[in-house]
VEXDREN-2710 file (C-alpha; in Angstrom, 1 decimal):
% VEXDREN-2710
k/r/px/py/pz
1/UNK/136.0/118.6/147.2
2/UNK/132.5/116.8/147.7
3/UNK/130.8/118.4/145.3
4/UNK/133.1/116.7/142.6
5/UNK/133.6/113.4/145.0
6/UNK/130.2/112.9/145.1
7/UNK/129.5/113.1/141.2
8/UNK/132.2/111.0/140.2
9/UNK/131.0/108.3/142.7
10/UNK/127.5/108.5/141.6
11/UNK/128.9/107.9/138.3
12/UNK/131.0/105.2/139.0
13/UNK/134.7/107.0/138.7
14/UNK/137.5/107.1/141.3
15/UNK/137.8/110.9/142.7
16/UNK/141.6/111.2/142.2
17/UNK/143.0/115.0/142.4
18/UNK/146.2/114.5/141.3
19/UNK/147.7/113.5/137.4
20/UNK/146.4/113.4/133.9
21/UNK/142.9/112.0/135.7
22/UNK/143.2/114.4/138.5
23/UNK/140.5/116.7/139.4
24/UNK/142.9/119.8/139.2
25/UNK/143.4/118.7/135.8
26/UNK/141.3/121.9/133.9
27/UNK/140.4/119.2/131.1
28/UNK/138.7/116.9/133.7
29/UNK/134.9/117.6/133.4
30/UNK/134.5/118.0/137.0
31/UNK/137.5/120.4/137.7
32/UNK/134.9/123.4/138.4
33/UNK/133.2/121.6/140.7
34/UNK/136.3/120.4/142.2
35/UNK/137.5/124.3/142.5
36/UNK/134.6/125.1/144.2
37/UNK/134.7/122.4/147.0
38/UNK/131.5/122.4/148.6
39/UNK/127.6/124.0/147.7
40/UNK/124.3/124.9/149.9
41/UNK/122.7/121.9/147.6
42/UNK/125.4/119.3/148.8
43/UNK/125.0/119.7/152.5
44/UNK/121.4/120.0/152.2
45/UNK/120.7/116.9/151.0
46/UNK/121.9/115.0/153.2
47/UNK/120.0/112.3/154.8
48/UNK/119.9/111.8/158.5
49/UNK/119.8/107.5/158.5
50/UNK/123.6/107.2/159.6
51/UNK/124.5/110.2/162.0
52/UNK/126.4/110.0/164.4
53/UNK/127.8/106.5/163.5
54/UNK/131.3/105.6/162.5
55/UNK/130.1/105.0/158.7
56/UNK/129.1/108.6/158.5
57/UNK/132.7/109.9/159.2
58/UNK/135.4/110.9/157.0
59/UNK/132.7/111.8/154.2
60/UNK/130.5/108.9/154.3
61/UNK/127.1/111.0/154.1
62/UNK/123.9/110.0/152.5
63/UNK/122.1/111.1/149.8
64/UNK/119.0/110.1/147.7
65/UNK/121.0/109.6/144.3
66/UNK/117.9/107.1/142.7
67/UNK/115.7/110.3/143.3
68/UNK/115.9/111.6/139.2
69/UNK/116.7/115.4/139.1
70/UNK/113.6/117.5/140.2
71/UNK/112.7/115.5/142.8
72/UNK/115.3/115.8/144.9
73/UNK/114.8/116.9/148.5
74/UNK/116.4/120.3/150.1
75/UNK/116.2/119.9/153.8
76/UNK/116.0/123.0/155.7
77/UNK/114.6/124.3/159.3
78/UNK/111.2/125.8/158.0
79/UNK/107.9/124.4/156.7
80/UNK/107.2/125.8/153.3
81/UNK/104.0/125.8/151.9
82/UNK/103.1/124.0/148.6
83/UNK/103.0/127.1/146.7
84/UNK/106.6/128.6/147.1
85/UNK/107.9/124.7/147.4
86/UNK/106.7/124.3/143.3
87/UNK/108.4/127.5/142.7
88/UNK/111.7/126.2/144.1
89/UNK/110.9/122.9/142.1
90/UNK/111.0/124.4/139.0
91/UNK/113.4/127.6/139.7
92/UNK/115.8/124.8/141.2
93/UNK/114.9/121.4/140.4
94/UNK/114.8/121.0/144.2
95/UNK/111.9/120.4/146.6
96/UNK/112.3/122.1/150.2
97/UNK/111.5/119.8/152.8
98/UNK/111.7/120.5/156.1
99/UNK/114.5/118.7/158.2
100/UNK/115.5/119.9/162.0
101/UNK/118.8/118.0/161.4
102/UNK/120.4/120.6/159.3
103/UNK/121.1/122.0/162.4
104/UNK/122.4/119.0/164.4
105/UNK/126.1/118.9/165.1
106/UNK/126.4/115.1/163.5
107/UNK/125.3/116.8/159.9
108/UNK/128.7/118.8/160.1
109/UNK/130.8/115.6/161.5
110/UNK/130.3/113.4/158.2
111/UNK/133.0/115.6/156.8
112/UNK/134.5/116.8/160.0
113/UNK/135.0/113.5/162.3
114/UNK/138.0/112.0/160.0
115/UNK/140.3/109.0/159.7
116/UNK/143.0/108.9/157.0
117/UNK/144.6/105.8/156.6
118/UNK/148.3/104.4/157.7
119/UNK/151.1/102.6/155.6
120/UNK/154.0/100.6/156.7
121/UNK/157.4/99.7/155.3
122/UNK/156.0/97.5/152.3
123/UNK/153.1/100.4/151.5
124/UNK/150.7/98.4/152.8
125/UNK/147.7/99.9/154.6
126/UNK/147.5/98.7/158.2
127/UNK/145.4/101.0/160.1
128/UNK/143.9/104.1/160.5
129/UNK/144.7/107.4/162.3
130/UNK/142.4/109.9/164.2
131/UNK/143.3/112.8/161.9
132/UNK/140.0/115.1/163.1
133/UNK/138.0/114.1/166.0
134/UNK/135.9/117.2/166.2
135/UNK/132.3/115.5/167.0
136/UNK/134.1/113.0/169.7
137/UNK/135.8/116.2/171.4
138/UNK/132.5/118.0/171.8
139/UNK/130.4/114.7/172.2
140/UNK/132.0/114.2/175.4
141/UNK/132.2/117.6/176.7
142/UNK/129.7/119.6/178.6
143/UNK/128.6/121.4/175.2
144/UNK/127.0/118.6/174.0
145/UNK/123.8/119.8/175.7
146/UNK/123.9/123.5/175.1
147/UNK/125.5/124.2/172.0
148/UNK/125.7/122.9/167.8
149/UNK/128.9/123.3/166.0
150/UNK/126.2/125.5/163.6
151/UNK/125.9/127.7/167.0
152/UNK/129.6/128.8/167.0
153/UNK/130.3/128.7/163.3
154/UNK/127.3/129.9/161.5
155/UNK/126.4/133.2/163.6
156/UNK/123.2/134.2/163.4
157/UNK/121.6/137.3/161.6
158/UNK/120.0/140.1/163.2
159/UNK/116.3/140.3/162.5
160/UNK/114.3/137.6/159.7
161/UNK/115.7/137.0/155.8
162/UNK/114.4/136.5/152.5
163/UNK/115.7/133.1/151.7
164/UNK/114.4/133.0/147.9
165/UNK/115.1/135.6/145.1
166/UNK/111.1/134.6/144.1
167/UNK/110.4/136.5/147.5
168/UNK/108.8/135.4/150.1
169/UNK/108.3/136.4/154.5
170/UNK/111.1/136.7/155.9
171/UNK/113.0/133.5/157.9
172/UNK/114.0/133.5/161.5
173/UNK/116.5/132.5/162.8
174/UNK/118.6/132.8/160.2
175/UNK/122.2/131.1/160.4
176/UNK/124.9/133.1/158.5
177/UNK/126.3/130.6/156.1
178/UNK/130.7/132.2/157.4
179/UNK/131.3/129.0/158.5
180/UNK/133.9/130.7/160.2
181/UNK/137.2/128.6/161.0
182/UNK/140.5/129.4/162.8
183/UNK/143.0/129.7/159.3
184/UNK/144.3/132.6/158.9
185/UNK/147.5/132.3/157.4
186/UNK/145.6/130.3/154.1
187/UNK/143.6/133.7/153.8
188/UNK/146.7/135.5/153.2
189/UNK/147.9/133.2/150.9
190/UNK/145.0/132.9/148.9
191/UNK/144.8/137.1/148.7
192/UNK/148.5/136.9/147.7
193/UNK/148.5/134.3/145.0
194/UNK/145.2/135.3/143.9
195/UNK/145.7/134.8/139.9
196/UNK/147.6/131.7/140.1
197/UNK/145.4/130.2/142.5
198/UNK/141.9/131.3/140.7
199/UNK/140.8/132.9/143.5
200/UNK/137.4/134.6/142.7
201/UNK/136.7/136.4/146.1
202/UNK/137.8/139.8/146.3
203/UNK/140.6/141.5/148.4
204/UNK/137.9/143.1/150.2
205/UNK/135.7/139.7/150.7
206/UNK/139.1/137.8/152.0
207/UNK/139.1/140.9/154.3
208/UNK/135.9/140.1/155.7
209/UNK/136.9/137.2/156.1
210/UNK/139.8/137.3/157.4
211/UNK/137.9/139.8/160.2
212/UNK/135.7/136.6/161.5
213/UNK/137.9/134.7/161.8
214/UNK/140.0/137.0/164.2
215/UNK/136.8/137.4/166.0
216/UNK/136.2/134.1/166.2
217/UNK/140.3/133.8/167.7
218/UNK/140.5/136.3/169.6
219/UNK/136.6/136.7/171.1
220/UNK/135.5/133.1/171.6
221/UNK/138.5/130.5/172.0
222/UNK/140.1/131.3/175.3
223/UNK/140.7/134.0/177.9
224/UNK/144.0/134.7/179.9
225/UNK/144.5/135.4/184.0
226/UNK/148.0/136.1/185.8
227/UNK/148.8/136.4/189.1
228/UNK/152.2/137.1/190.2
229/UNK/154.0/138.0/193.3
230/UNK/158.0/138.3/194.1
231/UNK/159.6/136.4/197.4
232/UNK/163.6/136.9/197.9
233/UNK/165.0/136.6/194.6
234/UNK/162.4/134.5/193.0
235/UNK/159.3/135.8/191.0
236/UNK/156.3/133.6/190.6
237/UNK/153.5/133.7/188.0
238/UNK/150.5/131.8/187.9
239/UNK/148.8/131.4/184.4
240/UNK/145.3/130.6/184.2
241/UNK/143.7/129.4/180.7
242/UNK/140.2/129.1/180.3
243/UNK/138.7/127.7/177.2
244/UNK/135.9/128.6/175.6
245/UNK/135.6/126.2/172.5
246/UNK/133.3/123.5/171.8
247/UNK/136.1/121.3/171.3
248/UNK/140.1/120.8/171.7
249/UNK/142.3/123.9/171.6
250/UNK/143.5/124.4/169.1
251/UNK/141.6/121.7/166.9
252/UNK/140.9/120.0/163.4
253/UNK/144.3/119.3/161.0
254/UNK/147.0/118.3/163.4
255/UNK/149.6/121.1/162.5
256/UNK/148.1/123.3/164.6
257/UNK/149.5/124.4/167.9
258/UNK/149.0/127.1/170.3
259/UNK/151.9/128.3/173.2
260/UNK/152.1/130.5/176.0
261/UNK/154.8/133.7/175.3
262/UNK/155.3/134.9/178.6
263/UNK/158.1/137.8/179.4
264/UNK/159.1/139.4/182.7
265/UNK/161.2/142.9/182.4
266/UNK/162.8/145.2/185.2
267/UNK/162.4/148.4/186.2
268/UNK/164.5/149.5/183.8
269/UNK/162.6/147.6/181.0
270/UNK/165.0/145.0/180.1
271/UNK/164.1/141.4/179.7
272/UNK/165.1/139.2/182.4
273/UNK/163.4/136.2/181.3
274/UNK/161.1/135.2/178.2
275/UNK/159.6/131.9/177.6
276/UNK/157.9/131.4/174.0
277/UNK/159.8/134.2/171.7
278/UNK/158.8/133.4/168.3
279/UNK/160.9/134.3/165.0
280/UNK/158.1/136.2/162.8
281/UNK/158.9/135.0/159.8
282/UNK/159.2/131.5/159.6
283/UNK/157.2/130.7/163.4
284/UNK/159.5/128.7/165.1
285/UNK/159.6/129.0/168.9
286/UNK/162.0/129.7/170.6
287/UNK/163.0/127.1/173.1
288/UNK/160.9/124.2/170.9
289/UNK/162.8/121.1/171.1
290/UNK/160.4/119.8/167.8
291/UNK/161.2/123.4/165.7
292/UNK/165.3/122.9/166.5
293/UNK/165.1/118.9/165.8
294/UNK/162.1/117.0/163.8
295/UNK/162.8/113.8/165.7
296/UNK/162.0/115.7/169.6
297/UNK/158.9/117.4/171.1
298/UNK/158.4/119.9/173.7
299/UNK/157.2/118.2/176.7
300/UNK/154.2/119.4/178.4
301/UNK/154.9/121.6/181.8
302/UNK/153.1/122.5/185.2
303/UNK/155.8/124.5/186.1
304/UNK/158.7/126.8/183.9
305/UNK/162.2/127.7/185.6
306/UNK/163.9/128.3/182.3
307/UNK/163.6/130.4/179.0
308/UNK/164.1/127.0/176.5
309/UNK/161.1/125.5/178.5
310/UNK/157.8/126.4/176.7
311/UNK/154.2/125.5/177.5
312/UNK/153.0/124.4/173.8
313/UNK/149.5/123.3/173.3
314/UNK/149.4/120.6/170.1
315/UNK/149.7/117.3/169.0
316/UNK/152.6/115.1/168.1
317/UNK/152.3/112.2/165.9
318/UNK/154.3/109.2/165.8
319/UNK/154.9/106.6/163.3
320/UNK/154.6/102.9/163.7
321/UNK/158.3/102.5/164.8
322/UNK/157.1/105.0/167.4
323/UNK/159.0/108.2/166.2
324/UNK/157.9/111.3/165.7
325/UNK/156.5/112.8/162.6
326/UNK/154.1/115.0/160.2
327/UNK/153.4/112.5/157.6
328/UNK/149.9/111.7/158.1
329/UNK/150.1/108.4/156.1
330/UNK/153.1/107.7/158.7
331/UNK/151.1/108.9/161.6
332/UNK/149.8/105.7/164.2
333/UNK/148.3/107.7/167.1
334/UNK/149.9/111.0/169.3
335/UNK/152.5/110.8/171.5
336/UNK/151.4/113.8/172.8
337/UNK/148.2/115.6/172.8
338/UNK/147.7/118.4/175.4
339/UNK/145.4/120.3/173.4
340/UNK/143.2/122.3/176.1
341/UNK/139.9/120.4/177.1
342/UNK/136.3/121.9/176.7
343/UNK/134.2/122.5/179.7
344/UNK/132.6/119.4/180.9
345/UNK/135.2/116.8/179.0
346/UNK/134.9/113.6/180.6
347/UNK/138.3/112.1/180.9
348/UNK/137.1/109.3/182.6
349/UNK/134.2/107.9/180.0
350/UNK/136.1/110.2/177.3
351/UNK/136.8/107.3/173.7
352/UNK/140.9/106.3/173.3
353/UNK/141.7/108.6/170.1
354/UNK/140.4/111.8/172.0
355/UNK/142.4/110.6/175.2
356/UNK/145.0/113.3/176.9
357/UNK/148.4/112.0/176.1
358/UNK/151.9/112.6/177.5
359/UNK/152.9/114.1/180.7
360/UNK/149.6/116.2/180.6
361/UNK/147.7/113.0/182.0
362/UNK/149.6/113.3/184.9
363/UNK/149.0/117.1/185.6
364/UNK/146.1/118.4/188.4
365/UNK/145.7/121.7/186.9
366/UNK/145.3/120.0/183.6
367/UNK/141.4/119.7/183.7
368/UNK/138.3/120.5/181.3
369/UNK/138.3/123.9/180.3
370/UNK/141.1/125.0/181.0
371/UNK/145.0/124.6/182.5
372/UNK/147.3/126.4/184.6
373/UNK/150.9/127.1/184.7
374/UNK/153.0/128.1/186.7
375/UNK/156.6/130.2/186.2
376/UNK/159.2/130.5/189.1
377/UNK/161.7/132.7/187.4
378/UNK/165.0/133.6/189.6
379/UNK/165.4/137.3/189.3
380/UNK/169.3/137.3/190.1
381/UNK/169.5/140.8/191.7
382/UNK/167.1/142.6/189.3
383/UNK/165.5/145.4/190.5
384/UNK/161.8/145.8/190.2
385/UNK/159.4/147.2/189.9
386/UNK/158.8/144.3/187.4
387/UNK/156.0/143.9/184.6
388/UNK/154.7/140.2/183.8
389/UNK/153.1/139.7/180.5
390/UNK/151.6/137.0/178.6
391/UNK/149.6/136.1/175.8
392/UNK/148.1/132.8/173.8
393/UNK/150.0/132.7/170.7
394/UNK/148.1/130.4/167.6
395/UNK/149.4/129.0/164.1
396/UNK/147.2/127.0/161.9
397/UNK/150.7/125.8/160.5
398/UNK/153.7/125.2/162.7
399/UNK/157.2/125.6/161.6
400/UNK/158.0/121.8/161.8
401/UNK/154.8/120.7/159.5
402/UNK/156.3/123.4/157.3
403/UNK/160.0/122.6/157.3
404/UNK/159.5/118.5/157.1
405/UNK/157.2/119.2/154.0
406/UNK/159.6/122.0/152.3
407/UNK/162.4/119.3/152.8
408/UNK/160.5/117.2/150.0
409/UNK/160.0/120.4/147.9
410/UNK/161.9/118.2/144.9
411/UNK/159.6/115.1/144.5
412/UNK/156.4/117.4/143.6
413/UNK/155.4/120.5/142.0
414/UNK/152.7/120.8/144.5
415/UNK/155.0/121.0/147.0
416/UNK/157.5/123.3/145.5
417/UNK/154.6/125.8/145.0
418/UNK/153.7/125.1/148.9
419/UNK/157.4/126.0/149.4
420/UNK/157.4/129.2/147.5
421/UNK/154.0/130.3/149.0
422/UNK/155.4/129.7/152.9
423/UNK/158.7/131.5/152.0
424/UNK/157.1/134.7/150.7
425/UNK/154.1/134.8/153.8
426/UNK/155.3/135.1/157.0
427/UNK/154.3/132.7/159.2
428/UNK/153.8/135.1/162.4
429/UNK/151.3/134.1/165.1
430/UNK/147.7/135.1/165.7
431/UNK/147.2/136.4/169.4
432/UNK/144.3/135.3/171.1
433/UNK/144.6/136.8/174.5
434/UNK/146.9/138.4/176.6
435/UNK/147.0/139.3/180.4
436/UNK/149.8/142.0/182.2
437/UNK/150.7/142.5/186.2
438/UNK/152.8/144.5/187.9
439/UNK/154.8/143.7/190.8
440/UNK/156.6/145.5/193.1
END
């Protein structure tokens, strides 16, 4: 909610969301604001004095407040001529300047790059967690000299734009202002509970939206090989992810989590083997030791004998008494984090929080951009001929973040409305690719 963060800060109030002071409150002056989150006038005014430093994370970006209203700058990526830049002033009440950092990847990390604090027994705060670490997770990849996060996640339009209702020559490039994420299941929530969420946007606009974000998924986050061959009574299949992402796979809020589904059938189309079967509804995997018990994980694999052994692709957080957990005010650091690497991560120089944890640190085909993994599946007599196939399944909500927060659906109304929204959506997977063999 910066928009209404950043005006009750200026005028000296705390930004609280929930309660009789809350910012959901409809009698709180800035609940509009609040509803609306963010605006183009927020993000650009932002200064670029702290970017790229630790104070400009989790929120802490600058702007001019002891410039009065009227003078206040509007950075963007053109030079504007004195003319049309006093039209703005008085249409607006803001002066367009021109500033090449709108489209630097640290203008995007103030609110991106975040830490959320930690309690312990006695509610005291003792530390803080790596909640996001988008800008460190491209910083030390191999995109840091090619690509913006603005070149992934505001497309850009075909041909020049208009950029003021005055008129004007048309602008190019011009970035498409999507910024198109990876949540899907939120859009269908949103469509579905339209009235009692306020939701403006139209069935057809979620659509849209909805669309790019698929694109985004299933065009531009990571492609699928298989190889596979039979020897005596064993079939093996070699699985070969390449990402294409910026950053981590799958990234951002820590409930997300992406899994290999792989299934092998006969020649009479049965299933012999599958590893990664889902339940459509609620999303729990099959096989997942953290969907059938909060306090285990799935470990991470370089090779699969065995239907309950799935190749899951996330991050597990423990508490300070080292178990595991989804409470982000619990949450020390990641037991595990095999999240798949952009191309170009340095391991070696690569900063702790961002660090590959768990039994993926010890696996060669675990490497920047990509992993493989392998399946040695005992066909016990089958005959063939026999059809491999698997895809990269996605959620930007796991079961167990689900389940754990459900659990509690008592102790808030906020939750209980969570809870009633999860149980009527179905939390079934996005695919983002998918490969098939045949062997004989």
């Amino acid at each position: 909610m910066p928009m209404a963060h950043d005006n009750a800060n200026y005028w000296g109030q705390l930004s609280e969301i929930y309660g009789a002071n809350g910012l959901l409150d409809p009698a709180h002056p800035l609940h509009e604001l609040a509803l609306d989150g963010n605006s183009c006038t927020l993000c650009h005014q932002i200064l670029k004095q702290n970017f790229g430093r630790p104070d400009s994370f989790s929120g802490g970006y600058v702007i001019d407040h002891t410039l009065p209203i009227g003078r206040r700058p509007s950075f963007g990526p053109y030079d504007v001529e004195d003319g049309p830049a006093a039209i703005m002033r008085n249409a607006s009440g803001y002066t367009p300047v021109y500033g090449p950092h709108m489209a630097e990847s640290e203008l995007c990390i103030t609110c991106h790059q975040l830490y959320t604090p930690y309690f312990n027994d006695e509610g005291q705060i003792v530390g803080e967690f790596p909640e996001q670490t988008l800008y460190y997770e491209w910083l030390y990849s191999g995109y840091r000299r090619t690509d913006t996060c603005i070149d992934c996640h505001f497309p850009v339009a075909q041909g020049g734009v208009v950029t003021s209702l005055t008129g004007g020559v048309p602008r190019s490039p011009f970035m498409m202002h999507y910024l198109v994420g990876g949540n899907t299941y939120m859009l269908r929530v949103f469509d579905a509970f339209r009235d009692e969420l306020g939701v403006v946007a139209t069935p057809a606009q979620i659509e849209e939206t909805m669309g790019r974000v698929l694109d985004q998924l299933q065009n531009r986050t990571a492609t699928l090989a298989l190889e596979a061959s039979a020897s005596g009574d064993v079939l093996t299949a070699s699985v070969q992810i390449a990402s294409l992402a910026g950053h981590k796979v799958p990234s951002a809020f820590p409930s997300r989590r992406a899994w290999l589904h792989v299934t092998v059938t006969d020649g009479a189309g049965r299933v012999i083997f599958e590893s990664g079967g889902f339940d459509p509804e609620s999303g729990a995997i099959d096989g997942n030791d953290n969907d059938a018990d909060p306090a285990r994980y799935e470990p991470h694999y370089q090779t699969i004998t065995q239907p309950d052994e799935v190749q899951i692709y996330e991050p597990i957080m423990q508490s300070i008494d080292r178990e595991v957990t989804t409470e982000l005010l619990r949450a020390t650091s990641y037991i595990k984090d095999n999240r798949l690497l952009p191309k170009g991560f340095d391991i070696n120089l690569a900063v702790p929080e961002i660090s590959v944890r768990g039994a993926a640190a010890d696996d060669p085909d675990f490497a920047p951009g990509g992993d493989t993994v392998t399946y040695e599946i005992a066909l016990d007599g089958a005959k063939g001929p026999f059809t491999v196939s698997v895809e990269l399944l996605y959620q930007s909500i796991s079961y167990r973040w689900a389940m754990n927060l459900i659990a509690l659906e008592d102790e808030a109304d906020e939750i209980a409305r969570f809870a009633r929204y999860y149980n009527a959506i179905p939390n079934t997977p996005t695919r983002i690719a998918g490969a098939q063999v045949t062997v004989e």
